[in-house]
N, C-alpha and C positions, 0 to 999 in steps of 0.2 A: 504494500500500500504506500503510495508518494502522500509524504506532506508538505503543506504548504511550505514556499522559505520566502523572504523576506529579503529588498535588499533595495538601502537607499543612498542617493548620491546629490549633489549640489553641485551646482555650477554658478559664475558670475557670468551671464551673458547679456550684453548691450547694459551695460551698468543696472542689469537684476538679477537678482537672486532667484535664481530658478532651481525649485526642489524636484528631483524624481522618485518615485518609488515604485518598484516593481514587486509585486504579490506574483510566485510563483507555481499556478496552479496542475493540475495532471491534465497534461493535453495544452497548455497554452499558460496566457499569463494578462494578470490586469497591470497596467501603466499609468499614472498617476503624473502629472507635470502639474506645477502651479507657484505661484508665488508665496500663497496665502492657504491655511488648509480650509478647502471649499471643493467642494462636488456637485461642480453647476451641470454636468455633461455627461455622458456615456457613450459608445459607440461599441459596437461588436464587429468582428469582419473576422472571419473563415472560410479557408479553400472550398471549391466547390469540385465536385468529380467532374458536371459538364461545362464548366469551363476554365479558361486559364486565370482569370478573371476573379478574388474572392469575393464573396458574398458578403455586404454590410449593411447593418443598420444602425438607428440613433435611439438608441434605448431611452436614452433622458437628454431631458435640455432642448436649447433655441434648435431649428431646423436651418435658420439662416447660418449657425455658426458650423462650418465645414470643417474646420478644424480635428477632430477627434474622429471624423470618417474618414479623413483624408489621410490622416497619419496612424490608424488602424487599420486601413486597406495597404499602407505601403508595408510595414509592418509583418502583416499576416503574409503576403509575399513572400516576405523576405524568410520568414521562421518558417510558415506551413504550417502553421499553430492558428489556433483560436487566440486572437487577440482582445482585449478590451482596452479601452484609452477613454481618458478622462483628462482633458486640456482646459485646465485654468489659468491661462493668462490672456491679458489684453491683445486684442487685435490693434493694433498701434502702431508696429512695425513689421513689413512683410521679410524683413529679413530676421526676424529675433525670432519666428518659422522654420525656416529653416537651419538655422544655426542649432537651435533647440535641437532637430531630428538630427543634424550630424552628430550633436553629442550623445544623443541614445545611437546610434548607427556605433558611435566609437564604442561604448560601453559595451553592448553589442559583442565584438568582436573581442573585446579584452575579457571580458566576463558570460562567455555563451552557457556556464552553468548555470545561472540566475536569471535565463529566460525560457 
């Protein structure tokens, strides 16, 4: 039987303090990004058999905020896991976006046991 593990990290990016936390569960894992602890959002995204393509949805939160689909669809790609993402921070700058996903992308690959 896998149990849960737990595994959290900080970054300074674009002069903030960005928290992540990964909940590492059997078959996938939830993702956790924010400034502040708040869980405005949800998203799920998992492989599909008929296509290449994973399959997502927005469990909770704004529909207009793309965010936690967009970065659980690359995500689930990239693992072949069930992902969950939950992205709390400001849309404000489209590069503190991206920068964000390189630093889970890095983490990633230094730490592939904790996802």
């Amino acid at each position: 039987m896998e149990t849960i593990s737990l595994h959290n990290f900080s970054e300074r990016i674009l002069e903030q303090l960005v928290h992540f936390h990964v909940m590492k569960l059997s078959g996938g894992f939830f993702l956790w990004v924010g400034s502040a602890p708040v869980l405005s959002n949800m998203a799920v995204s998992m492989s599909s058999k008929s296509d290449s393509m994973p399959l997502s949805t927005l469990v909770l939160g704004d529909p207009s905020n793309t965010a936690p689909n967009s970065l659980s669809l690359r995500l689930a790609k990239k693992t072949k896991k069930q992902v969950f993402v939950s992205y709390s921070l400001p849309m404000t700058d489209s590069n503190l976006g991206l920068l964000v996903e390189n630093r889970i992308k890095k983490e990633l690959e230094l730490h592939p046991e904790h996802f």
